[in-house]
N, CA, C and O of each residue as an XYZ file, in Angstrom:
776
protein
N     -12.040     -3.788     18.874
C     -12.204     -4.169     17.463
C     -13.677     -4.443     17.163
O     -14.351     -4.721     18.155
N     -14.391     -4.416     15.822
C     -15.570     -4.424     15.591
C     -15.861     -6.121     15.386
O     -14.869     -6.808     15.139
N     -16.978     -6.686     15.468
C     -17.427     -7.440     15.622
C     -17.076     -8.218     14.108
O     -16.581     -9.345     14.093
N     -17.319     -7.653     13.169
C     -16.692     -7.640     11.583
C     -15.653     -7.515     11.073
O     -15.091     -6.430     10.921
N     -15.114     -8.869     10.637
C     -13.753     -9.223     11.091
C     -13.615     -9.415      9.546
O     -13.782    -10.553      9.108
N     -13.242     -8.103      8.440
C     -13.037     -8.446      7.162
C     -11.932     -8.533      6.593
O     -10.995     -8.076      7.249
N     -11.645     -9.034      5.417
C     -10.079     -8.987      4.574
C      -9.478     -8.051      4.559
O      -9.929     -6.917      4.723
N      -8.210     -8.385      4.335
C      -7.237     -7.389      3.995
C      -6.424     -7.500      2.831
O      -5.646     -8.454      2.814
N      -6.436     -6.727      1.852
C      -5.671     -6.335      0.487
C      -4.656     -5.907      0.716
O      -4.806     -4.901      1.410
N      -3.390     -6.159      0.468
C      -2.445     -5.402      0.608
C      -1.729     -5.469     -0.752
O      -1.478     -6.560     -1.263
N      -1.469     -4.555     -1.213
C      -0.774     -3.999     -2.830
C       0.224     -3.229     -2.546
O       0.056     -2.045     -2.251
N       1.709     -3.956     -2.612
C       2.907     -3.371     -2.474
C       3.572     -3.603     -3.542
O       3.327     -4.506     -4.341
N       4.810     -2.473     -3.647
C       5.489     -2.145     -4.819
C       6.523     -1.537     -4.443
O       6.579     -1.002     -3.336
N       7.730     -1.515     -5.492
C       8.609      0.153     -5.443
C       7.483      0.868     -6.143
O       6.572      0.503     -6.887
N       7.969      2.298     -5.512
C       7.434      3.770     -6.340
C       7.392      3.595     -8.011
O       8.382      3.289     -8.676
N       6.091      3.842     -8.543
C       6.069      4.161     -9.526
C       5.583      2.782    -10.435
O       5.422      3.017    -11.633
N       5.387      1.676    -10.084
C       5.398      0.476    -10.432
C       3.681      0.501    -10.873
O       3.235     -0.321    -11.673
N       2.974      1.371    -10.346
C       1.354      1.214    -10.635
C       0.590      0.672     -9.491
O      -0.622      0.643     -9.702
N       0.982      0.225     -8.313
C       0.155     -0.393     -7.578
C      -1.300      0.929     -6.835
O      -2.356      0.701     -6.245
N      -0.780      1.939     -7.163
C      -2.050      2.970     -6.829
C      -2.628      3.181     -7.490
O      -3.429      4.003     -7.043
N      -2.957      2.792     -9.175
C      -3.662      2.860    -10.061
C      -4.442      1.278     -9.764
O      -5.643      1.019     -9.835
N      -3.604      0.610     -9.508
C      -4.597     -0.978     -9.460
C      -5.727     -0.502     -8.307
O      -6.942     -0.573     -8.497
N      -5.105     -0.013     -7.096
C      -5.715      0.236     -5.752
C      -6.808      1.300     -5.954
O      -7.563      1.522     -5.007
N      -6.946      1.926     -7.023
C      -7.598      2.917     -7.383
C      -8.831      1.994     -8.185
O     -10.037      2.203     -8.046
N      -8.417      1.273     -8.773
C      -9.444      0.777    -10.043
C      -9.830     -0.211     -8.675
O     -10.984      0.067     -8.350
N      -9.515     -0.789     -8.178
C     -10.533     -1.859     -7.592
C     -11.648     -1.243     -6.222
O     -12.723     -1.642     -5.774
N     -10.788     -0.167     -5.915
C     -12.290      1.042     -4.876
C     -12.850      1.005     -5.721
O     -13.938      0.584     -5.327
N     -12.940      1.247     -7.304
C     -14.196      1.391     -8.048
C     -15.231      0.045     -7.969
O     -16.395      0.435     -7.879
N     -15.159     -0.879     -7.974
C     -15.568     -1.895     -8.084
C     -16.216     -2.343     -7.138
O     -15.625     -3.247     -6.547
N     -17.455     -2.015     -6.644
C     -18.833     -2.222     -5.810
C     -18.752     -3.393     -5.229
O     -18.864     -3.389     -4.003
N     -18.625     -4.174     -5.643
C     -19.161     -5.847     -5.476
C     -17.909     -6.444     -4.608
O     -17.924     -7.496     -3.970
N     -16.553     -5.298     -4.767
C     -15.794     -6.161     -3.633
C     -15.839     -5.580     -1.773
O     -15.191     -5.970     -0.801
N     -16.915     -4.512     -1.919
C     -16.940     -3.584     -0.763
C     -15.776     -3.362     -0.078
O     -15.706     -3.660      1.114
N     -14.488     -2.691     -0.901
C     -13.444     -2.176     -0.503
C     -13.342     -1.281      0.259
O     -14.513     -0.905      0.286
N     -12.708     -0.507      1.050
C     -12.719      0.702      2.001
C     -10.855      1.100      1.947
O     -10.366      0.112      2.495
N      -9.990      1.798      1.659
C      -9.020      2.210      1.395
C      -8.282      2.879      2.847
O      -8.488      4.024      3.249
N      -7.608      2.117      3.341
C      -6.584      2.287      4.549
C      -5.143      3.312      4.300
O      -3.969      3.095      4.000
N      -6.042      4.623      4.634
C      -4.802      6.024      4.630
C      -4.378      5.171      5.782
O      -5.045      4.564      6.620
N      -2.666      5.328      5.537
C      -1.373      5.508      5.842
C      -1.165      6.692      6.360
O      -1.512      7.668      5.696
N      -0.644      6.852      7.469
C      -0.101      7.736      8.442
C       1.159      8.232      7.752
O       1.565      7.323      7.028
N       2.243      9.708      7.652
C       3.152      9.490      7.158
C       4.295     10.777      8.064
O       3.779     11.750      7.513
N       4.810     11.080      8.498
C       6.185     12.154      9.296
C       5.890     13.086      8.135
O       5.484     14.248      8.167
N       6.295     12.021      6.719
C       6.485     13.694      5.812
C       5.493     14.563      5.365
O       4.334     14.161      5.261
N       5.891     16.014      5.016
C       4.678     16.636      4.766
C       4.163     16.431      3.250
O       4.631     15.660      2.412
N       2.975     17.406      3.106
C       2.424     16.935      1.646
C       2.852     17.020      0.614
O       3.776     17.832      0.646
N       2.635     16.437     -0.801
C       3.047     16.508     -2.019
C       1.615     17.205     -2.950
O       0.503     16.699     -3.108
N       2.149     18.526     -3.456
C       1.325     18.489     -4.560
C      -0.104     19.179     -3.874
O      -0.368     20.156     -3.173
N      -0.896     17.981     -4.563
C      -2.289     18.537     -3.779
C      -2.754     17.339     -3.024
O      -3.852     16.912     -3.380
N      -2.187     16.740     -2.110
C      -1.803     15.576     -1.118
C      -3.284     16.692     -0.115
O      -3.620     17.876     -0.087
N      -3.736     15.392      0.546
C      -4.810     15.597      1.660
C      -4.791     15.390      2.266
O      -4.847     14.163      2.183
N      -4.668     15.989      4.409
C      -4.886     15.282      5.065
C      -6.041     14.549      5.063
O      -7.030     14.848      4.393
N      -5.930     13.311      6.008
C      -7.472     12.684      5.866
C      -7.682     11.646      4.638
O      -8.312     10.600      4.793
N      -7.003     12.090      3.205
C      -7.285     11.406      2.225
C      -6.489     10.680      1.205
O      -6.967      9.786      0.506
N      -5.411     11.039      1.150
C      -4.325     10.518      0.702
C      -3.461      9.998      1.949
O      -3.050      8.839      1.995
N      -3.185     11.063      3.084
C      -2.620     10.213      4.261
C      -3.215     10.781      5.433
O      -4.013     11.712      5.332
N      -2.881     10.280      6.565
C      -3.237     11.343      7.724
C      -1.389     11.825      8.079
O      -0.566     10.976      8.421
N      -1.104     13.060      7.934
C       0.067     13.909      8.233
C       0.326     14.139      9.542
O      -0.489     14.870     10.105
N       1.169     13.752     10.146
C       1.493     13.507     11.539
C       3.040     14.102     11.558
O       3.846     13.497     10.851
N       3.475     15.154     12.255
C       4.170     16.033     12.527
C       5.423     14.387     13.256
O       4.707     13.642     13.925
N       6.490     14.014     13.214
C       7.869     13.849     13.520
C       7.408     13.178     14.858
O       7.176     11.977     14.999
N       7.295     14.354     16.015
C       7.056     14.192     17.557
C       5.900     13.351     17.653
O       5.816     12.743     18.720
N       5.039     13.167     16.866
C       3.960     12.742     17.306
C       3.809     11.607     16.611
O       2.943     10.848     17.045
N       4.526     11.199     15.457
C       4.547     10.063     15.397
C       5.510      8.823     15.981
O       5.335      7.616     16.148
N       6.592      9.731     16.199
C       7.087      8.728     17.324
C       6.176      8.441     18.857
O       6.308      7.435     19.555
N       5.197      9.668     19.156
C       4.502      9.102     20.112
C       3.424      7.993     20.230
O       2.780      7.523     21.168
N       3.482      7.793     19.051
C       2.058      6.874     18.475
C       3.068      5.251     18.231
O       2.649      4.102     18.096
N       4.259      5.693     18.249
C       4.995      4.306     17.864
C       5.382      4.026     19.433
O       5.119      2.841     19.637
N       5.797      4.510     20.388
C       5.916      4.383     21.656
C       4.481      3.968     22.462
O       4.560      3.792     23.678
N       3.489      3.851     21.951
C       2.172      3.803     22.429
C       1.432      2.392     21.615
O       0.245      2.066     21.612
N       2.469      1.802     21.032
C       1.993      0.374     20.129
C       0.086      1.312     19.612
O      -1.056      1.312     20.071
N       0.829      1.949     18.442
C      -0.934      2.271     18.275
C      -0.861      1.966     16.560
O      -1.859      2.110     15.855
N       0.213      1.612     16.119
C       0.201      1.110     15.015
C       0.396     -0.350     14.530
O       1.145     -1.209     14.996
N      -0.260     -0.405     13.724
C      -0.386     -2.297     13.035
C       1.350     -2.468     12.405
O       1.950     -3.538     12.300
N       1.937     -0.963     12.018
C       3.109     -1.574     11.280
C       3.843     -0.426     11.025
O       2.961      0.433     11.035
N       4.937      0.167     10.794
C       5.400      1.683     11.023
C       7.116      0.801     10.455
O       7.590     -0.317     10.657
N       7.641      2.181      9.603
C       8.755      2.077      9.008
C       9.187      3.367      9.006
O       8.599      4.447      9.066
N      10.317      3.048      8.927
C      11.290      4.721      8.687
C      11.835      3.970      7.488
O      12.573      3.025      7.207
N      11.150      4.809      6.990
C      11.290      4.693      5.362
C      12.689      5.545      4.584
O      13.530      5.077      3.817
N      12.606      6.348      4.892
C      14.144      7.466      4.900
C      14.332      8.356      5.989
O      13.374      8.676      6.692
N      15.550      8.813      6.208
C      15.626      9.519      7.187
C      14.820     10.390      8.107
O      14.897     11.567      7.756
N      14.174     10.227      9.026
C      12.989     10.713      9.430
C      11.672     11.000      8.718
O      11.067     12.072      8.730
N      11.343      9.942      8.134
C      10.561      9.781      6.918
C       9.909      8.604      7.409
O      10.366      7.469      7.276
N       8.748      8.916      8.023
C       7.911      7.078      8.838
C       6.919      7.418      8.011
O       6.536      8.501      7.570
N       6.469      6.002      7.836
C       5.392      5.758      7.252
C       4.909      4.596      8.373
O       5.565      3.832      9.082
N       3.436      4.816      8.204
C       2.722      3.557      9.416
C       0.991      3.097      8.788
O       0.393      3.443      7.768
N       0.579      2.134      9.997
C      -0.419      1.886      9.485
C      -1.138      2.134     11.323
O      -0.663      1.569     12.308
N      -2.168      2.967     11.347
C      -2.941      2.993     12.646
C      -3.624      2.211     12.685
O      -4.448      2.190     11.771
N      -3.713      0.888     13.965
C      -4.984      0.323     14.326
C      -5.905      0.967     14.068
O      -6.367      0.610     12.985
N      -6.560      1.939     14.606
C      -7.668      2.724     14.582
C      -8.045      2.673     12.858
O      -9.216      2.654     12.477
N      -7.296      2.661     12.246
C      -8.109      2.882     10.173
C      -8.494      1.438     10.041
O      -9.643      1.128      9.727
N      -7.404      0.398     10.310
C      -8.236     -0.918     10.053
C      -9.634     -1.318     11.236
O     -10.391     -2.262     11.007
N      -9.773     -0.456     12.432
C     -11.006     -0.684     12.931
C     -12.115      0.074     12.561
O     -13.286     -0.205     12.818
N     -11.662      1.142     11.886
C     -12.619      2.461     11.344
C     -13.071      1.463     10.136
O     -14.286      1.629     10.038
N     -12.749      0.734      9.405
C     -12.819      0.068      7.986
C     -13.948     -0.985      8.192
O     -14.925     -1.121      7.455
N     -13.593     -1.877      9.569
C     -14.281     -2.441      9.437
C     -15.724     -2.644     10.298
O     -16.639     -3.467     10.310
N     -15.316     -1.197     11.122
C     -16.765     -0.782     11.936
C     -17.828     -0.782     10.532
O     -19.011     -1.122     10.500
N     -16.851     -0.215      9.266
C     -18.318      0.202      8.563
C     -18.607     -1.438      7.292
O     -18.871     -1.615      6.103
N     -18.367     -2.187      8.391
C     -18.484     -3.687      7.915
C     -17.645     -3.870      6.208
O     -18.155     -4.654      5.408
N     -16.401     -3.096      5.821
C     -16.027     -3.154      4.916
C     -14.479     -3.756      4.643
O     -13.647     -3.734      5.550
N     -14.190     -4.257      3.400
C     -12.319     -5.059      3.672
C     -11.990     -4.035      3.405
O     -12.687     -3.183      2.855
N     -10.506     -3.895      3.855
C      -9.613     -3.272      3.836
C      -8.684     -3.230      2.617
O      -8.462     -4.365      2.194
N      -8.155     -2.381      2.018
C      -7.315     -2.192      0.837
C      -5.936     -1.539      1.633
O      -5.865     -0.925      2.697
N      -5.004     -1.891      0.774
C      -3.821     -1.189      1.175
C      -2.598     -0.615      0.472
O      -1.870     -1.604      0.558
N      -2.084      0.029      0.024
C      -1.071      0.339     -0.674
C      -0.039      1.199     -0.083
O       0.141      2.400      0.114
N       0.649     -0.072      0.146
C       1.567      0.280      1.036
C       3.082     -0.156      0.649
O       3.162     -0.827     -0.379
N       4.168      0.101      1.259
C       5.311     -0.274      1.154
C       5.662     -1.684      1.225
O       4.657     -2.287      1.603
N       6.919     -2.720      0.975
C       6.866     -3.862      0.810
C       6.903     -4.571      2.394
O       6.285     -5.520      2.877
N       8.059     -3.516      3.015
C       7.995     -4.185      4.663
C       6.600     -4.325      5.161
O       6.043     -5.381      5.462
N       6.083     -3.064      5.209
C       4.784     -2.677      6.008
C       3.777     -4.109      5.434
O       3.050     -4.716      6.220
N       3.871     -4.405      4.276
C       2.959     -5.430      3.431
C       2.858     -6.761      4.172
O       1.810     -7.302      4.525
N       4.321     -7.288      4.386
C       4.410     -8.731      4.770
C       4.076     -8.013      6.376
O       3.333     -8.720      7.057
N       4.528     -6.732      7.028
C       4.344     -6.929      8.787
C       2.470     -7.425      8.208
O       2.388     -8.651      8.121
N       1.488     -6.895      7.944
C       0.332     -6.904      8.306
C       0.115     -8.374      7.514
O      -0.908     -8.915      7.936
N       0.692     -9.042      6.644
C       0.391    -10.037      6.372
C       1.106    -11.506      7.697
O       0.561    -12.554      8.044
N       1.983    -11.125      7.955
C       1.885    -11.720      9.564
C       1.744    -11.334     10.620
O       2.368    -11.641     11.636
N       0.694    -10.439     10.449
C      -0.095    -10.286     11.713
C      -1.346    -11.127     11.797
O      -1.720    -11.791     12.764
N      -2.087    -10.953     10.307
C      -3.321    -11.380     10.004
C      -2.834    -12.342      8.709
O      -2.649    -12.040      7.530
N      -2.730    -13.352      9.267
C      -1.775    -14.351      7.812
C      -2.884    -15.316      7.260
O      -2.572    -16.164      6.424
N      -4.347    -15.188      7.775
C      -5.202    -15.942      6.923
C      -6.387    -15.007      6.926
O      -7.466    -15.591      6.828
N      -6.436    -13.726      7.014
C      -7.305    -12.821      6.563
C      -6.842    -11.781      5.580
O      -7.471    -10.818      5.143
N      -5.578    -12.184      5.314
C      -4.416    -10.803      4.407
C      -4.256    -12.046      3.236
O      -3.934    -13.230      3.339
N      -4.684    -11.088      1.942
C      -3.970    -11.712      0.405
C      -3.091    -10.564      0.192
O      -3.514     -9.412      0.280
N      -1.677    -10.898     -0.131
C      -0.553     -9.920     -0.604
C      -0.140     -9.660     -1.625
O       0.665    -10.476     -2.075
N      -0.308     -9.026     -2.072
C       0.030     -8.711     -4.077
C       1.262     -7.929     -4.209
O       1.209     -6.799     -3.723
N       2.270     -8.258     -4.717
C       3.090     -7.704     -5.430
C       3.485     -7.222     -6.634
O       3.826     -7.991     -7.533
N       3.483     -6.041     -6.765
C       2.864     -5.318     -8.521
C       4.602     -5.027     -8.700
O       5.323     -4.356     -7.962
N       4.957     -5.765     -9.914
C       6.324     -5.852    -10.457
C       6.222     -4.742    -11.726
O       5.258     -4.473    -12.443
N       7.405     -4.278    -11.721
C       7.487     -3.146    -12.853
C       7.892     -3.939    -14.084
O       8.336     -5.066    -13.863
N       7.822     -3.590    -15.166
C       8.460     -4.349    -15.962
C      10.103     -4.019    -16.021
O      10.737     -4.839    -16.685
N      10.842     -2.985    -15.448
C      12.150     -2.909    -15.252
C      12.207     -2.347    -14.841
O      11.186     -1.720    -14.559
N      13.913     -1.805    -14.172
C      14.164     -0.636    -13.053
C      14.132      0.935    -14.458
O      13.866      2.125    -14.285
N      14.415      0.389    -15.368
C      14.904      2.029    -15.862
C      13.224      2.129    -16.009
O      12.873      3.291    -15.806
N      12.044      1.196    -16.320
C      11.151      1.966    -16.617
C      10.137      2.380    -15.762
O       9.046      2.793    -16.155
N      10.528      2.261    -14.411
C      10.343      3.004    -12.822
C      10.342      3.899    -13.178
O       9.358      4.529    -13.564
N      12.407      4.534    -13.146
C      12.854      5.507    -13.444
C      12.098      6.636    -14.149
O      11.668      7.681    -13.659
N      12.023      6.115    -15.626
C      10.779      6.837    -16.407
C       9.802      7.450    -16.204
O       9.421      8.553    -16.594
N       9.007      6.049    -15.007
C       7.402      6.644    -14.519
C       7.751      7.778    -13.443
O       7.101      8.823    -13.409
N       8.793      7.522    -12.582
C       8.891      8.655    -11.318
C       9.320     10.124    -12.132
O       8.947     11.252    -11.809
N      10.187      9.769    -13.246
C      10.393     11.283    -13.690
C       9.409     11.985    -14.164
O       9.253     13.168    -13.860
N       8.542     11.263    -15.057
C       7.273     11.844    -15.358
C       5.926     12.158    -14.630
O       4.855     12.359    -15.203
N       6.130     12.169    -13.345
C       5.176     12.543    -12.249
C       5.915     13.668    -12.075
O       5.159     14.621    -11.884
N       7.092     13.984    -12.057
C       7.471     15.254    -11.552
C       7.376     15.928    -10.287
O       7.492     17.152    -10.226
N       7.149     15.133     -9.156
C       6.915     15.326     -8.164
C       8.190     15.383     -7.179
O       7.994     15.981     -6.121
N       9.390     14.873     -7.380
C      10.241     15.108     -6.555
C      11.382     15.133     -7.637
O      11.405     14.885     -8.842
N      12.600     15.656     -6.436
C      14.075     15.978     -7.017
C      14.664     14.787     -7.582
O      14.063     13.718     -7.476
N      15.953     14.872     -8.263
C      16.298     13.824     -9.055
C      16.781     12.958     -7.848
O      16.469     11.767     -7.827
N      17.777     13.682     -6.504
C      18.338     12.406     -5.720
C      17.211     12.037     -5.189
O      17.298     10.925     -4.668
N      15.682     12.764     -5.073
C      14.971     11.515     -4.451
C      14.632     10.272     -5.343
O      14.182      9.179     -5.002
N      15.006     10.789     -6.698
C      14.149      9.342     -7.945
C      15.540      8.564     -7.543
O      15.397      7.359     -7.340
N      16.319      8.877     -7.459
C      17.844      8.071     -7.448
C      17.836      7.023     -6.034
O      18.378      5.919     -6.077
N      17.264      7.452     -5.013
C      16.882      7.182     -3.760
C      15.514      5.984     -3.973
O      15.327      4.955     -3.324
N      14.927      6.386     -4.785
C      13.753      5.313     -4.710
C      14.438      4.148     -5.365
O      14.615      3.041     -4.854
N      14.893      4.642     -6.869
C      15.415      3.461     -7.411
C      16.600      2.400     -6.853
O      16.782      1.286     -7.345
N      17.422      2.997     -5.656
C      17.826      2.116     -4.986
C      17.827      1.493     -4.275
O      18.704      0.700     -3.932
N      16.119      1.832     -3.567
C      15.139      0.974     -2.726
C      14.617      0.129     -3.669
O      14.174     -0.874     -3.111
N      14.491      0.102     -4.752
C      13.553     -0.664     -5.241
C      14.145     -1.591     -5.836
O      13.251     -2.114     -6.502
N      15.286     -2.254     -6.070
C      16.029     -3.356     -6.438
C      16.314     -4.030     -5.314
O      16.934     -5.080     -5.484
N      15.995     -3.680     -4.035
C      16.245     -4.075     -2.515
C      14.337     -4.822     -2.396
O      13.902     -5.921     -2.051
N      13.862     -3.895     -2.749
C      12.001     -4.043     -2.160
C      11.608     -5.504     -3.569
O      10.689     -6.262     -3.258
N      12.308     -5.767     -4.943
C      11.920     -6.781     -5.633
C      12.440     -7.588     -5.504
O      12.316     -8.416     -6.406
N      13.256     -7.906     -4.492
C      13.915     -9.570     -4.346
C      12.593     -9.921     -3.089
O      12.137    -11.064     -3.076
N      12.109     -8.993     -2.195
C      11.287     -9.743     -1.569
C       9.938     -9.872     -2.070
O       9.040    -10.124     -1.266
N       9.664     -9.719     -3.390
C       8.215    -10.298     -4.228
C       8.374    -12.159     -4.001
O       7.312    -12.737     -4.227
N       9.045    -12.685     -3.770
C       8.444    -14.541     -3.843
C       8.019    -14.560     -2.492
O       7.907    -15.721     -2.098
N       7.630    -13.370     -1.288
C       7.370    -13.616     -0.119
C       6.045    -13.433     -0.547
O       5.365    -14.453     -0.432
N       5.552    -12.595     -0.938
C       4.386    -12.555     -1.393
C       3.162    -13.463     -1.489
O       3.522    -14.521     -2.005
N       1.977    -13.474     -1.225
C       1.209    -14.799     -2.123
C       1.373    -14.556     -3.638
O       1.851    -15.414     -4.380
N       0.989    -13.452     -4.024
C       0.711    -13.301     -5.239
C       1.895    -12.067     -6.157
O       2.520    -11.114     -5.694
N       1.849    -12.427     -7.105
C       2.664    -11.560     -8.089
C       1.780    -11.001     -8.970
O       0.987    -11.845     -9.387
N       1.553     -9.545     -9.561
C       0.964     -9.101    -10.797
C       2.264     -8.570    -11.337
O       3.050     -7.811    -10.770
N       2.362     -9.172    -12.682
C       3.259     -7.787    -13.883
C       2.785     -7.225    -14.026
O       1.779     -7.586    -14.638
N       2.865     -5.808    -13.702
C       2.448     -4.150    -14.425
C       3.096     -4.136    -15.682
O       4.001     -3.308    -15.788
N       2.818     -4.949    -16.795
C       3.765     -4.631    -17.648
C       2.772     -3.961    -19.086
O       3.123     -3.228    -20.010
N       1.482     -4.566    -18.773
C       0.216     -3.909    -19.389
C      -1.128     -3.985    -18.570
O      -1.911     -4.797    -18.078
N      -0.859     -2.322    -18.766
C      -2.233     -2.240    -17.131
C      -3.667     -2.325    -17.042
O      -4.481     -1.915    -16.215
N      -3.781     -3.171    -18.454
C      -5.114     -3.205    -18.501
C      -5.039     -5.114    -17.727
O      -5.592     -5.542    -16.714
N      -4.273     -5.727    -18.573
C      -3.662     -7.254    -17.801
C      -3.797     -6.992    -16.577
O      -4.618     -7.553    -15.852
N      -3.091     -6.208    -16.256
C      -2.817     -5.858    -14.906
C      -3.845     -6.129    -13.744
O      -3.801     -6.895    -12.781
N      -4.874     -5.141    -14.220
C      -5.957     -4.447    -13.467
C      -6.854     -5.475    -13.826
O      -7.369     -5.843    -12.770
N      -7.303     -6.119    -14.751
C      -7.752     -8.168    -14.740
C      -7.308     -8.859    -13.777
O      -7.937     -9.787    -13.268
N      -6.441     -8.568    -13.507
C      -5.600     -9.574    -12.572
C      -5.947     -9.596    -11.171
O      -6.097    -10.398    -10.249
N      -6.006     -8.430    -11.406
C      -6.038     -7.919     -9.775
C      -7.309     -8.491     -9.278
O      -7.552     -9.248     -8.339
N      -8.152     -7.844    -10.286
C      -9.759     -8.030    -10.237
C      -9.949    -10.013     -9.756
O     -10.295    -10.631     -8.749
N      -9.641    -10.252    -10.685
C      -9.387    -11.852    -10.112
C      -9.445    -12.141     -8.796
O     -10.403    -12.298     -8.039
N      -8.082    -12.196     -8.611
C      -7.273    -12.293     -7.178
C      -8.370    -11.797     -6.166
O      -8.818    -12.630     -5.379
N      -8.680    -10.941     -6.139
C      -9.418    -10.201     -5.106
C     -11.090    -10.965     -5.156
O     -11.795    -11.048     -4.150
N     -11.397    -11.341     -6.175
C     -12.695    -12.090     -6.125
C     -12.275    -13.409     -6.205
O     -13.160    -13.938     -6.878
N     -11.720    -13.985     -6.013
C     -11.455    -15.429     -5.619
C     -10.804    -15.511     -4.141
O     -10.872    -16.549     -3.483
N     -10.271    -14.529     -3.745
C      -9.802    -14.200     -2.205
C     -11.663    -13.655     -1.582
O     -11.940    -14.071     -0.457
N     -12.079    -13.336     -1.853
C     -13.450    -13.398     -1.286
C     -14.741    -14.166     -1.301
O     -15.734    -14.018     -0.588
N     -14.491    -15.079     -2.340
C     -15.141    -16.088     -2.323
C     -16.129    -15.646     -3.435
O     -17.190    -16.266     -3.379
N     -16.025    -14.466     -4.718
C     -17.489    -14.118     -5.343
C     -17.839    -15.324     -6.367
O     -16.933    -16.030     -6.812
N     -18.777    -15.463     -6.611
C     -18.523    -16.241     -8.104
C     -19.007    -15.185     -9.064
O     -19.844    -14.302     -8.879
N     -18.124    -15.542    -10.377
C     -18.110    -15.124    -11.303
C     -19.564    -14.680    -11.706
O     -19.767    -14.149    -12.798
């Protein structure tokens, strides 16, 4: 591990709730020297999905070899042969380059790394303002079939009872509020002054 031992952001949600638009707007933001922790994932790409940049894509076999090899901070089978993880190696790559860590990740994966690192991790939970208007946002990405929107939405009445584990709660219910909020949280978790 690097000598630079920085924060960790973690921004979990169900699908579609906005927490990658918050996670997006606060990489913009200089002054919190964020660095963005790709997620490892079994499945293949979406769209115009990147290795390297959106996730690192790891073929089935080989990510079970990486879970047999404790080389991850936190790893879920998210759906049926469908893992999602977090590699040691990205949170040491993050902070070799003396930078905190961001995360947007799933709700399990959120609390594992928040008790791993339970006084260097602030945990945000980005609440939708309802399940049908998930629904809404996933249909209008257009990115997957209807039983997968049907599939998320019945993870995601499972993934919002565990928001009071959380430290923190944001409503996505107006994303400009929202993305204030966040901004906050994250500079009072680092100590900036205003």
């Amino acid at each position: 591990m690097s000598d630079f031992k920085g924060k960790l952001f973690v921004f979990s949600a169900p699908s579609g709730s906005g927490k990658t638009t918050i996670v997006r707007h606060l990489l913009k933001q200089e002054k919190f020297n964020l660095e963005f922790s790709i997620s490892a994932t079994s499945r293949a790409p979406r769209g115009e999905e990147k290795d390297g940049v959106d996730y690192y894509f790891i073929d089935l076999k080989e990510f079970k070899s990486h879970i047999k090899n404790d080389d991850f901070l936190e790893w879920e089978e998210v759906y049926r042969d469908n893992f999602y993880g977090t590699l040691k190696t990205e949170v040491e790559r993050i902070w070799a380059l003396k930078k905190h860590v961001i995360f947007d990740i799933d709700v399990v994966g959120g609390l594992r790394i928040k008790k791993k690192f339970p006084e260097e991790t602030l945990s945000v939970f980005v609440k939708p303002p309802s399940v049908d208007e998930l629904k809404i946002r996933l249909k209008k990405r257009s990115t997957e079939s209807e039983d997968k929107i049907n599939m998320r939405i019945a993870k995601a009445s499972v993934e919002l009872a565990t928001a009071p584990q959380f430290d923190k709660i944001i409503k996505n219910y107006e994303l400009d509020v929202a993305l204030k909020e966040a901004e906050e949280l994250v500079g009072e978790f680092l100590n900036l002054k205003k």
